[in-house]
N, C-alpha and C positions, 0 to 999 in steps of 0.2 A: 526401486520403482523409478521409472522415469515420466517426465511430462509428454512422452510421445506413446505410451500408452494409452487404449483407449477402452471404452465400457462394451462389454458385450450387448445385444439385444435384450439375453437372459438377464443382465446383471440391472439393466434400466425397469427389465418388467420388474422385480422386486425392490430397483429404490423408488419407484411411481408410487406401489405398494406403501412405502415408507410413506413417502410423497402424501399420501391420501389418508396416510393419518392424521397427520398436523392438521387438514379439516375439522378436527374433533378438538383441537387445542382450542380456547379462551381468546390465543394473541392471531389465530386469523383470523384475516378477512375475506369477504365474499371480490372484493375486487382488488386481491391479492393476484400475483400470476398464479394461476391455477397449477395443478399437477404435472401436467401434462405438459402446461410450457414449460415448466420447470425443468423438469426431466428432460426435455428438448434441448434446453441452454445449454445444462451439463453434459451432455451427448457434444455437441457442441464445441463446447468448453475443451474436452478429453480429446477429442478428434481435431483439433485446432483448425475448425473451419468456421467462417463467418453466422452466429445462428441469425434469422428474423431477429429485426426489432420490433420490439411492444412500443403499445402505447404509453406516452407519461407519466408518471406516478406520482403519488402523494407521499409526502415522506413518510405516511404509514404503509403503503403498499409499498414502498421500498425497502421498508424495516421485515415487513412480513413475506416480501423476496427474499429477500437474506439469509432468511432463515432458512426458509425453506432451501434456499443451492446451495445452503453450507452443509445442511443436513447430508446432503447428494456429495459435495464435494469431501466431505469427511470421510464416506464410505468409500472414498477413492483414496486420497492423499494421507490418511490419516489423521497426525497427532495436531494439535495447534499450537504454535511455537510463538505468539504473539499476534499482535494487530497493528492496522496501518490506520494513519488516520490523511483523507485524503482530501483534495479542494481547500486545501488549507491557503493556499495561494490568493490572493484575490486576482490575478489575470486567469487563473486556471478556472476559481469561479466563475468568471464571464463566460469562459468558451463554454462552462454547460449550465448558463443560463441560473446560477444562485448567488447567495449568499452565505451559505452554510456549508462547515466540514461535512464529510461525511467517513463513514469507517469502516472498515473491513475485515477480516483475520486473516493470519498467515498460519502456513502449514507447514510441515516438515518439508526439510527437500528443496524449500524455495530457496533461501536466503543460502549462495554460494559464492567462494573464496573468490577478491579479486583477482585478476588476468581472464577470467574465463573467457573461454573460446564459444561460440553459442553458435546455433544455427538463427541466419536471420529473420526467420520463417517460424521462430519459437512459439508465436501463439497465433490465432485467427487474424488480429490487429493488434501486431505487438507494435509496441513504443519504447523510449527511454526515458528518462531525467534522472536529473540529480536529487538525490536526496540527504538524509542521515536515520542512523538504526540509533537508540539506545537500549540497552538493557536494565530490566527491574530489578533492584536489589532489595527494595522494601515494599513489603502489602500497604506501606502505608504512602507509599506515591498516591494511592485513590486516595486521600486528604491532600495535596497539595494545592494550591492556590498559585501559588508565584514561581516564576523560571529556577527560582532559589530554592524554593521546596523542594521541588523536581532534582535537582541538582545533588541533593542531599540524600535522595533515592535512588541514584542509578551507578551502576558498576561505571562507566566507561560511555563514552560517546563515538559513535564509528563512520565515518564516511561510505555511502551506500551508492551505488546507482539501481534504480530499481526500474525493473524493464516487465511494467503493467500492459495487460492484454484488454482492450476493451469489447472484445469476445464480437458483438454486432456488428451488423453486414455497414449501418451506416452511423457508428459514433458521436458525428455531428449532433444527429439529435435526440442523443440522450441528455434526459435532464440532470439534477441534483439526485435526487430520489431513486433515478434510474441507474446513474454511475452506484451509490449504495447498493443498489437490487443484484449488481452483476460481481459485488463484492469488492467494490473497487476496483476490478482490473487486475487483484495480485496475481502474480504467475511466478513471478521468477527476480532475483537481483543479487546484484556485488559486492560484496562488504571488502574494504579496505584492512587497515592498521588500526587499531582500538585508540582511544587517547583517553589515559587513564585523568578521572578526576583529584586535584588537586587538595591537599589536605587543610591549609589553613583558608579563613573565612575571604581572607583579603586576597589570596590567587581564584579563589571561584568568583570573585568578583571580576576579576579579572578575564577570567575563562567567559564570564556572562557575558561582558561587552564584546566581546572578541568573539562571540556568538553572534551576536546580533548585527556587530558592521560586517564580518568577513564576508568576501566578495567570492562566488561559486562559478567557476566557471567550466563550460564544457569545453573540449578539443578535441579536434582531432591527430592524425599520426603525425599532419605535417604541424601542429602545433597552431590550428588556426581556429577561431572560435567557432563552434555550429549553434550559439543565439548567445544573445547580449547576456552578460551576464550579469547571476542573480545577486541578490542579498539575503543574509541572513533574518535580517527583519521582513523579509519578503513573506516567511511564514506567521501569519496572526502576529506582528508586530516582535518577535522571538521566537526564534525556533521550538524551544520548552514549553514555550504557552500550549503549542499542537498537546503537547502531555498530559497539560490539565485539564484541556477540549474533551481529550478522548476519556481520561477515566471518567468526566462528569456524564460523558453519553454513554457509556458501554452500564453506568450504576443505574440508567434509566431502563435497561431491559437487565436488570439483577447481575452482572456480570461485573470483574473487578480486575486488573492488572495482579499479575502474580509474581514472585521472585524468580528470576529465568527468564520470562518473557519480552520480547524483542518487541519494538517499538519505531515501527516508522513513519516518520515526520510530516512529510510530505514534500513537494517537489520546490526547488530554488529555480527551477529553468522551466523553459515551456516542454510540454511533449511532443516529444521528435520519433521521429518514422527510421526506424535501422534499415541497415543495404549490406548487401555481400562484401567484405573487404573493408568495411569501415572499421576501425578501432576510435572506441571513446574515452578519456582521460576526462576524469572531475578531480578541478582542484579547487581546494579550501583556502584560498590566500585572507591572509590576516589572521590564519586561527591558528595560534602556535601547536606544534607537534603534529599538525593533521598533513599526511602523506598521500598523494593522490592515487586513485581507486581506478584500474581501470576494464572496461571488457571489450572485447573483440566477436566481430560479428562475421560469417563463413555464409 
């Protein structure tokens, strides 16, 4: 299956159908995006063209979006191989207008090997930044509290570029609730070299601070920066804090982090606009073992 496939007429008149059941579910609402737009989006979404924007949402009408294009987007993309937790930035907050993460799921298919070659054209408004993936090794990361907790649950730490699609004809002005409602943006990204977690107490102490200063930086082929670069504390003051953000919000609508599932961060760099012939390189300086991640854009 690839992301340049798209929904038939026939396949949208039966997920609308799906669509218009979740009317009968408890968690909607009447000024939810309706069916119809819904089904719009993911058409959209599949066909990688700019859809209408809606009006602004409430972060319940953005929760009860969510739902509803994940339902659509599942019947497309399948399995759910983890979730992203996003706005986690405070610059990235400002440009849409919050203060609050918000989160998304990821799907199979998304999350592919770096070097990739992509076409630049991969989604309606596709982007880049820098991020990081972890993966769950324990159901009980949903108890953690602290970057340590987190730390003490995950297989492996990965350097990611993740290259989100903000689906809308005009970005700008989506809100907080609205970026939630389109799922984040996920489409597509790079995982790097894994860097395995350190066995004694005092190297993961180690590994923590070296999380939180190392300095993220994007490049390009001739080695030149394309935005200032970020920090690790850039993300909710530690990157791992994003972990605890997200399992306390996904346990607010019954949902829970699983062993296996992939976990991304959120951005150290601003969001950037890809071009034909661009190649981007993120590198993780200060953070020992992390080898930089890179894709290429045709």
């Amino acid at each position: 299956m690839t992301m340049k496939q798209t929904l038939t007429a026939g396949a949208f008149v039966a997920l609308g159908t799906v669509a218009a059941a979740v009317l009968a579910t408890p968690a909607a609402r009447a000024d939810c995006l309706g069916p119809a737009q819904v089904a719009e989006l993911a058409q959209h979404y599949m066909d990688r063209t700019p859809a209408p924007n809606f009006a602004s949402l409430s972060e319940a009408d953005g929760a009860c979006t969510r739902a509803r294009f994940n339902q659509l987007l599942a019947q497309r993309l399948g399995k759910v191989v983890g979730y992203k937790a996003g706005l986690t930035n405070p610059a990235v907050q400002k440009r849409f207008g919050t203060d609050q993460p918000v989160w998304g799921k990821l799907y199979e298919g998304m999350v592919k090997p770096g070097g990739l070659v992509v076409d630049a054209a991969f989604g309606a408004r596709p982007l880049y930044e820098a991020d990081m993936l972890v993966p769950v090794r324990s159901a009980a990361i949903n108890h953690a509290r602290t970057p340590m907790e987190v730390l003490e649950h995950i297989d492996q730490i990965i350097p990611f570029i993740e290259l989100p699609d903000l689906i809308v004809q005009a970005p700008a002005q989506l809100n907080g609730p609205g970026v939630a409602a389109i799922n984040v943006g996920a489409r597509l990204g790079v995982a790097g070299e894994p860097i395995g977690i350190p066995a004694t107490r005092g190297e993961r102490y180690a590994l923590l601070e070296a999380l939180e200063r190392m300095s993220v930086q994007l490049t390009n082929e001739r080695g030149e920066l394309l935005a200032p670069a970020g920090k690790g504390s850039d993300i909710l003051g530690h990157p791992l804090q994003a972990v605890v953000w997200l399992a306390q919000a996904l346990q607010k609508e019954d949902l829970s982090l699983q062993p296996g599932d992939l976990v991304s961060l959120g951005s150290f760099s601003p969001l950037l606009p890809p071009r034909q012939g661009l190649a981007v390189t993120a590198t993780y300086q200060g953070l020992p073992g992390a080898k930089p991640v890179m894709v290429r854009f045709k």
